[in-house]
N, C-alpha and C positions, 0 to 999 in steps of 0.2 A: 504494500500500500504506500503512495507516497505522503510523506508528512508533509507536514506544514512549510517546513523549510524549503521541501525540495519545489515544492509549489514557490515560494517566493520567487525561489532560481530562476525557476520558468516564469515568471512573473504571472502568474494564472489567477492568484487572490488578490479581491481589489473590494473596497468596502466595505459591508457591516460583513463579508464574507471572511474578514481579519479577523475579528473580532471573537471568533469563537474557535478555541484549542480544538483542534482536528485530531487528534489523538484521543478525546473523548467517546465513551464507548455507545453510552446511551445516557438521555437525560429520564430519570421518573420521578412520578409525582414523592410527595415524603412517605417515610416508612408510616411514619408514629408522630402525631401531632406534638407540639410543644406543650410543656407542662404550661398550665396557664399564670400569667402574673401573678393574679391576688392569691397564686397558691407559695411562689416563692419563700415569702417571709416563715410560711408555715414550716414547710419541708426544710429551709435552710438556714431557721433563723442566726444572726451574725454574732462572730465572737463565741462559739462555741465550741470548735475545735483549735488547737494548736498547729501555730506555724510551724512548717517543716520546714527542712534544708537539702537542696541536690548533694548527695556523698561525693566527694572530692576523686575523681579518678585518677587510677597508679599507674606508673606507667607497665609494660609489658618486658621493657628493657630500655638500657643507655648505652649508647657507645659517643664515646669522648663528650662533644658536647652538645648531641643529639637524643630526645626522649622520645620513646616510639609510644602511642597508645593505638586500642582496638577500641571500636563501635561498634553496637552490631543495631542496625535500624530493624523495630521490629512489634508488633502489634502486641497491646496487651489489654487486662481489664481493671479498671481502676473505679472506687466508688466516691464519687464528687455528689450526688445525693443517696443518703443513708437508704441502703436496701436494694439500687438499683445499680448493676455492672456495668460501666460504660466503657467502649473500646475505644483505646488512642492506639499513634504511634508513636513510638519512642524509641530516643537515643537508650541503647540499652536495657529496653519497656519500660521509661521511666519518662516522665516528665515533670519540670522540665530533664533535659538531662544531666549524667554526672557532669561537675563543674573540671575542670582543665585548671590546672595551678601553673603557672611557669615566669621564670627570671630571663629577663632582659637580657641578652646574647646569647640564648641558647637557642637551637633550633626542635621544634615541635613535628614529627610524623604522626600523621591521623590515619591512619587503615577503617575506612567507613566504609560497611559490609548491609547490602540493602537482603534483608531475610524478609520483607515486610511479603503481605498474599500481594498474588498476581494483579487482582484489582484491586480498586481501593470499596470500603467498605460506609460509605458514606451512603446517607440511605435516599438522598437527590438526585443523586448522579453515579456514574460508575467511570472509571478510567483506569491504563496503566499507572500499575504505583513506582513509576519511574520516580528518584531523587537525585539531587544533586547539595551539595553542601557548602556553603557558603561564613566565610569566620569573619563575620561584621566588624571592621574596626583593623584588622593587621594588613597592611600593605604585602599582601601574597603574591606569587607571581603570577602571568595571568592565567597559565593550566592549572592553577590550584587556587584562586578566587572564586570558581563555585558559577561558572558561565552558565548565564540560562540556560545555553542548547548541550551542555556539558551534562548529561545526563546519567545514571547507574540503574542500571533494570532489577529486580528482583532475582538475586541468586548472582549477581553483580559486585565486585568490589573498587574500591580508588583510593592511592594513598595519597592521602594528600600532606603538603610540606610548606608549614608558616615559620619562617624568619620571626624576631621577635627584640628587633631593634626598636623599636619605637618606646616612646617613655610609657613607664606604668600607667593603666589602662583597666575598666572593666569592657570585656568585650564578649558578643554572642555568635552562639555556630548555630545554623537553622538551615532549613530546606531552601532549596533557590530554583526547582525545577520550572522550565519555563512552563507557563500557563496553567502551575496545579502548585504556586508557590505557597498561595491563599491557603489552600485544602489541608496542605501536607504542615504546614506550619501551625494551622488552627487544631488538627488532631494530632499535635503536641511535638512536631521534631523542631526543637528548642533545646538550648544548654547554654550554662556560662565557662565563658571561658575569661580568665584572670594574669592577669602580667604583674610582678613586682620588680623594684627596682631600688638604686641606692636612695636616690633621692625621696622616693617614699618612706624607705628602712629611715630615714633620718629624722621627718618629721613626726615629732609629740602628740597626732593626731589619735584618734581612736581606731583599734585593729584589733583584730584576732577576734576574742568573741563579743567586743564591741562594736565589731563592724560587720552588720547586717544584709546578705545580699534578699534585693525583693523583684521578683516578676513578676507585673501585672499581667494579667489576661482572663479576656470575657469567655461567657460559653453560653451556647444556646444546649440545654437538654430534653429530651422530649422524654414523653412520658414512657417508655420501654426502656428507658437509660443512653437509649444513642446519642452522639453528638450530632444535632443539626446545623445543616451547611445552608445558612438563610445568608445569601448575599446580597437581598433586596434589588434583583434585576440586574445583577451584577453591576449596584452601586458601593454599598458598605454591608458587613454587616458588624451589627450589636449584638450583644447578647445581653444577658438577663443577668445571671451569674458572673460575679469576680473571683477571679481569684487572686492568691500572692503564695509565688511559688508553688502552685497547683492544689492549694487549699483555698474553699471559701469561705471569705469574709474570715481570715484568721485572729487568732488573739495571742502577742507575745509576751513573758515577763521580764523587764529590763528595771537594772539600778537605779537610782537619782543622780545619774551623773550623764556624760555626754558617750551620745553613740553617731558612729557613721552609717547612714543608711545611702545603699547602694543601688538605685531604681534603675529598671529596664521597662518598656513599653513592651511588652510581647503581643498585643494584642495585633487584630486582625487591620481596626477597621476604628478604635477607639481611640480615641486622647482623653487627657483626664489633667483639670486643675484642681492641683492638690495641695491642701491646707489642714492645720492641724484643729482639732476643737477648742481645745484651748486657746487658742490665738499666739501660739508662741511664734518665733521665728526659727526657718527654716538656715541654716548658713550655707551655702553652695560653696564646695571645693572644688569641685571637679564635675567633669562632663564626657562626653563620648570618647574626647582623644586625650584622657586625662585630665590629671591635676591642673585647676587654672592658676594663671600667677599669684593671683591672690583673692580672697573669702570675699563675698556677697553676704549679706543677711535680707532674707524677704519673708514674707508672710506667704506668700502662694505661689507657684510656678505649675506653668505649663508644658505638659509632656506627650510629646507626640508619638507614634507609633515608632518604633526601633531608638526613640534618643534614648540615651543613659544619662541620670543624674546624681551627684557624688553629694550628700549633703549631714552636716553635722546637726543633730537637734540634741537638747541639755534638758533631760529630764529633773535635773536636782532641784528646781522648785516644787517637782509634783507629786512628794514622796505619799503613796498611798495613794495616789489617784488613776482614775482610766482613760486615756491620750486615745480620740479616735482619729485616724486620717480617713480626711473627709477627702471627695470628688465635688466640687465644686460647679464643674459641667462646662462644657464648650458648645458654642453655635453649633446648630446641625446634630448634635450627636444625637440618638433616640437612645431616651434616659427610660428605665423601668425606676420598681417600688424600691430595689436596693442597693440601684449605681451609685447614690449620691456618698456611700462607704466605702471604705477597702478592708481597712483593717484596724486593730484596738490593741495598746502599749497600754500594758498593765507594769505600773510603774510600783516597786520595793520600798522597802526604809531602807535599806544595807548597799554601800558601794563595799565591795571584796576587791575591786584592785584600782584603785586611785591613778595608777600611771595611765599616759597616751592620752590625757584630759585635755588638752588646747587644741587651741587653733590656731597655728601664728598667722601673722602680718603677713610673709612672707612666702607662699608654697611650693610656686616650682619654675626656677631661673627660663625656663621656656629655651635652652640655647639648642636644641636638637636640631639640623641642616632642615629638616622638614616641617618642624615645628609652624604652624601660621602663626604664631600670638605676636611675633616681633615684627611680621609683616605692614605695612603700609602700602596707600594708594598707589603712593608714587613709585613704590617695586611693581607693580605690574606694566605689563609688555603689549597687553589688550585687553581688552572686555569682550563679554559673550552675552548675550540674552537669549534666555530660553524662558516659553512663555507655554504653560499648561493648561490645557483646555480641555471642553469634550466637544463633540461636531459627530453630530449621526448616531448617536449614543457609543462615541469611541473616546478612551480616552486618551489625549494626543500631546506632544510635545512638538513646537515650533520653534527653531531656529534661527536667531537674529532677522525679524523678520520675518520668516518666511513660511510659509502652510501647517500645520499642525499635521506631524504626521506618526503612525504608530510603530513598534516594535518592528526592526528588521534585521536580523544577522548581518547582514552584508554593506549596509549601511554604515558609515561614519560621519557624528556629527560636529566632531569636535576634535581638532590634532593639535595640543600645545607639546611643546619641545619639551624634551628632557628637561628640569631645573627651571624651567620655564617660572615667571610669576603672573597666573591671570585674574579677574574679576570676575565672576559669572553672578547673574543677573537672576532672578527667577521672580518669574512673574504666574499668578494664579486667576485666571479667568475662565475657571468650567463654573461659576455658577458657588450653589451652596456646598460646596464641600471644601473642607483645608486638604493639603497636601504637604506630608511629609519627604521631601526631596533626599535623598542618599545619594551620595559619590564614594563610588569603590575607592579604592588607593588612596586615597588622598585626606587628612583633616585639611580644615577651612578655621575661616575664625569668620563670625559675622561684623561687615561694615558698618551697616542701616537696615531699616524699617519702615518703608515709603517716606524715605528720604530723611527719619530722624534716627536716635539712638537705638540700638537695641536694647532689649528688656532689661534690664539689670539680671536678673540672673541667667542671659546668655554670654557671660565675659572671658569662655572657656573654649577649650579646640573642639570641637565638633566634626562628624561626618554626615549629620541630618539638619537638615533647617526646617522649621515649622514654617512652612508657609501658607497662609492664614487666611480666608475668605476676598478674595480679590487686593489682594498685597504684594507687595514687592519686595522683594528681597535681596540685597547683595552679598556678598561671601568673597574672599581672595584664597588663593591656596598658591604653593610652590608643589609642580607639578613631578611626581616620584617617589618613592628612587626606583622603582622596575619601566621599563620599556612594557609596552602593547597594548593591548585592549580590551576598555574595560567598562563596566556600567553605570548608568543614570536613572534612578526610576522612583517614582513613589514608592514609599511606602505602608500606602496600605497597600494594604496586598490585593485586595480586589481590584483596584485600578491598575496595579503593578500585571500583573497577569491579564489585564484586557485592556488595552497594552501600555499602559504611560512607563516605557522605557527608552532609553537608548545608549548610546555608546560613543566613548570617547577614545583614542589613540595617542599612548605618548612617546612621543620620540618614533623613533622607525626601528624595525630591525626584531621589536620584542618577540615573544614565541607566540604560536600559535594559541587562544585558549581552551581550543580541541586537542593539542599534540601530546597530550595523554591521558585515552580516555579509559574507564572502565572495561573490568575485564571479568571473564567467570573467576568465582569463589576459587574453583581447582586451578587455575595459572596463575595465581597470585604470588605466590612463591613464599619463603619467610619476610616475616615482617622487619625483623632485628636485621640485617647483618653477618652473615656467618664470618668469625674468624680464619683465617687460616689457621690450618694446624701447626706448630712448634716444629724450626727445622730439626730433625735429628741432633740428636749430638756429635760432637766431631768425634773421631776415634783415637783411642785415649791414647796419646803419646807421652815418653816418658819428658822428664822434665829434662829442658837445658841449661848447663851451668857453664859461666861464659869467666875466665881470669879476669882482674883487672890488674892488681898489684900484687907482691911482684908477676911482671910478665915470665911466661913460661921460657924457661932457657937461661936466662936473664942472669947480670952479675949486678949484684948492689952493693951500697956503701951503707953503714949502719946496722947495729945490731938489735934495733927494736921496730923491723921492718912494720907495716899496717899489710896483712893478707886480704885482701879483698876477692870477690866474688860476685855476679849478682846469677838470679835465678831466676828462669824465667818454663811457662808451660800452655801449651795451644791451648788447652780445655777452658772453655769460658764459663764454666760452673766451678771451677780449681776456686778454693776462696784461700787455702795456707797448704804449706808442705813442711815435712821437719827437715832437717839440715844438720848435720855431722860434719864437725871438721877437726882433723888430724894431723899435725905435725912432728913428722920423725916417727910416725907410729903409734903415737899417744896423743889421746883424745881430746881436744882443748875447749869445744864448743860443740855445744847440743844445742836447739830451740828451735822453734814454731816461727816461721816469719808470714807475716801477712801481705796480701797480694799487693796494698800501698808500700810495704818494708819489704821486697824481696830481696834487697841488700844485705852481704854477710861483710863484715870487717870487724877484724881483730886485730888488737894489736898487745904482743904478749905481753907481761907484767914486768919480766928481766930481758937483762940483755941476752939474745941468743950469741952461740959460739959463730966465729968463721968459720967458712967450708960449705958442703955442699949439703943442701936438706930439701925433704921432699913434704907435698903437701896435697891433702888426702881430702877433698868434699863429694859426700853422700847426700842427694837430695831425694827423698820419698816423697810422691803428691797426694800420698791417701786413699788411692784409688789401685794400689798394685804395682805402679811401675816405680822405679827409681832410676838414678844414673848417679854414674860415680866421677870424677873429674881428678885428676891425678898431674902434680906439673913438677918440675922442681928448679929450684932457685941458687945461688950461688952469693953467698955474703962474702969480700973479699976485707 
């Protein structure tokens, strides 16, 4: 059958005929109606279960200063309403999945092994459960950024290989299959993945188990427990249920002192302005591409679908009390009975470890070649606008100017140079919907906001811009550090998949980001490395003992000559040998000499007589062989 692609080639699709993934098996009506609203609060009322955490994955092996891990994607059943089995997929059968831990200059191999069924089990639609894998946030190279047409079929594997030079970072791996990104990411292939670094190690901030990672994401469930796949005409969808970290509506217990909490947007289709009940302030550290240079404090921010935000909040006024984070709600979103929650900080009397309590002035020198934060107008080399719309119920990106047009492999819209510094522009005119913009490779830092400041708590490196019901948005980036081609697309994922994407090229020359694709499970080969085996060892010769003084034959002057020797043997596992040595027949020296001291010198205690004497070295290496060395000398 030919796909979609191969249709492009031939340039065959043209209109709303783009618009729908060809790879689709059948559409039908839903399995199982949704559970209804006003039953929600019943079945699930908030704050009743405790927050969980994804388990930290090990790796499988190291060699030098590379960590190999395995994935295996794969269907399981999970209970997000009491009593009722709902099937995800997951990294691992988990969601989200295990977290990825790793330090800045080592390199990370991921072995992502798709076991998921043949089709997908979505009860609206049916398709292959083709994935591909995507690590939001690391400038990968471009066959292992997770290329929409870069797919892995069922019984499929891809190792993929992230570099991990960039400054400390929260960052996510998720599904990136082109036109089934929505589906395959909504029934749960998500995970975090985490960078440290010195500069982190250094500041007095809050870590370890004061620093809290939280994924949000919505779910529709229906009444049989499946997850439904309502994308409202393939505009957004919402759901009903939140969760945080695959629990709804959770409830934490934390000290009276300051925690880091680590937010991710997982959802589909959702944004969410989030504020505390209390009214305390939020302090922003950090954001998608890390630590910003220095702290924010705000009362509410706004978080669009895939941003990350790094933020300190200081319980220690609330000892004994219940902290809810609240949702606040954004234009456009379709809010139910229990969006306006997320989750509830049950706050102690007892701080148990008083250290990593601040926040300094000061957070992170920003000096990294890639870094945008030190960036300026005046570094850039040109500007770009790109301007997002919908036209024909498509949803489109247009080009400094020019047509709005959708998703194409072969298309490029964008070639800044290696090192390059540009400006890109993004402009939002489809109407009622925000759009979450993503640039592969590359943090940005935002300029403006239809022409004024950015928010106050956007003052940080970014890879997504929120952009906002008919807004404008500018952004600079320095363009690297990999060569090739890579992508541009909303973030929600329903638009992203029909089709608001496209593609940029940097530099010339980069690789393919098909030129290594997925292969069967059985060719995959080891994942580690195999060592060579240990050359043999040499064969054991005896040792050599080589005169130095007196020379052999030799006539000297003086009667308390220095007899020297040194010793020497091929075997490179030889660590000592013992050593005898004899003058005139009697024995004057025994000892162990080690492979830094394989030097013998004596020199006797009396004067020896004149005439003619002989001199006797035995060396044994411990192993069986010895040699004997025999010279003689003449004191005149």
């Amino acid at each position: 059958m030919l796909t979609r692609k191969d249709l492009l080639k031939l340039g065959l699709l043209g209109g709303a005929a783009l618009f729908l993934p060809l790879e689709r098996v059948a559409r039908t009506q839903l399995a199982s109606p949704r559970i209804p609203e006003d039953q929600i609060p019943t079945l699930l009322p908030p704050f009743e279960r405790n927050l969980a955490y994804p388990p930290v994955l090990q790796p499988v092996g190291t060699r030098g200063l590379t960590d190999y891990y395995q994935i295996t994607q794969r269907a399981a059943n999970v209970e997000i309403v009491p009593g009722l089995q709902t099937q995800i997929y997951g990294y691992n059968g988990i969601t989200p999945g295990p977290t990825i831990v790793q330090r800045r200059g080592r390199t990370t191999v991921v072995r992502q092994i798709n076991a998921l069924p043949e089709t997908t089990v979505h009860p609206d639609q049916t398709y292959r459960t083709t994935t591909g894998t995507h690590l939001h946030g690391n400038a990968s190279a471009p066959q292992f950024d997770g290329w929409a047409e870069d797919v892995t079929a069922p019984g499929e594997g891809k190792d993929y290989v992230y570099p991990n030079e960039q400054d400390a970072r929260m960052l996510w791996y998720h599904d990136h299959a082109v036109h089934h990104t929505a589906n395959n990411a909504y029934m749960g292939l998500a995970g975090l993945y985490v960078t440290r670094d010195e500069i982190e190690d250094r500041l007095p901030i809050p870590k370890g188990r004061y620093e809290l990672p939280l994924v949000l994401k919505d779910l529709i469930v229906a009444e049989d427990g499946s997850l439904l796949f309502d994308n409202g005409g393939e505009s957004s969808l919402f759901g009903d249920i939140v969760t945080v970290n695959g629990v709804p509506w959770p409830r934490v217990a934390v000290e009276p002192r300051k925690y880091t909490l680590r937010f991710l947007n997982a959802s589909v289709s959702r944004g969410y302005n989030l504020a505390l009940s209390t009214g305390d302030p939020f302090t922003v550290i950090g954001h998608d591409g890390g630590l910003d240079p220095s702290p924010n404090d705000v009362t509410s921010f706004r978080i669009g679908m895939a941003e990350r935000y790094e933020v300190v909040v200081d319980f220690a006024n609330r000892r004994g009390q219940q902290v809810v984070l609240r949702n606040l709600g954004l234009p456009n979103n379709v809010d139910f009975p229990q969006t306006d929650v997320v989750m509830r900080f049950d706050v102690g009397d007892t701080v148990t470890d008083p250290t990593n309590n601040e926040v300094p002035a000061q957070l992170n020198p920003s000096d990294h070649p890639f870094s945008p934060m030190n960036l300026t107008e005046q570094d850039a080399v040109r500007t770009r606008v790109f301007e997002f719309g919908r036209n024909g119920g498509l949803w489109t990106i247009g080009v400094d100017g020019g047509p709005g047009r959708i998703w194409d492999p072969n298309r490029v819209d964008a070639n800044p140079a290696l090192g390059d510094v540009e400006i890109w522009e993004f402009t939002n005119n489809s109407g009622g919907w925000f759009h979450p913009i993503h640039t592969h490779l590359i943090d940005f830092k935002i300029l403006s906001r239809d022409g004024g400041s950015p928010h106050p708590y956007e003052g940080g490196p970014k890879d997504v811009a929120y952009v906002g019901e008919g807004e404008t948005v500018r952004v600079i980036a320095r363009f690297g550090p990999e060569r090739g081609k890579y992508m541009m697309h909303c973030h929600n994922l329903v638009h992203e998949d029909h089709d608001m994407m496209t593609q940029f090229e940097v530099g010339s020359g980069g690789p393919d980001p098909e030129s290594v694709p997925a292969v069967p499970v059985n060719r995959l080969g080891p994942l580690v490395p195999v060592l060579p085996p240990p050359p043999p060892p040499p064969a054991n010769t005896a040792p050599v003992v080589t005169p130095l003084t007196p020379r052999p034959n030799s006539t000297i002057r003086g009667l308390r000559p220095t007899i020297a020797a040194v010793m020497r043997d091929a075997e490179t596992d030889l660590a000592k040998a013992n050593i005898k040595l004899w003058i005139d027949g009697r024995r004057v020296l025994g000892f162990t000499y080690a492979r830094s001291s394989n030097r013998l010198a004596y020199r006797p205690p009396r004067p020896m007589r004149a005439g003619l004497h002989a001199v006797r070295i035995t060396a044994n290496d411990g192993r069986g062989r010895s040699t004997t060395k025999t010279w003689r000398f003449r004191i005149r």
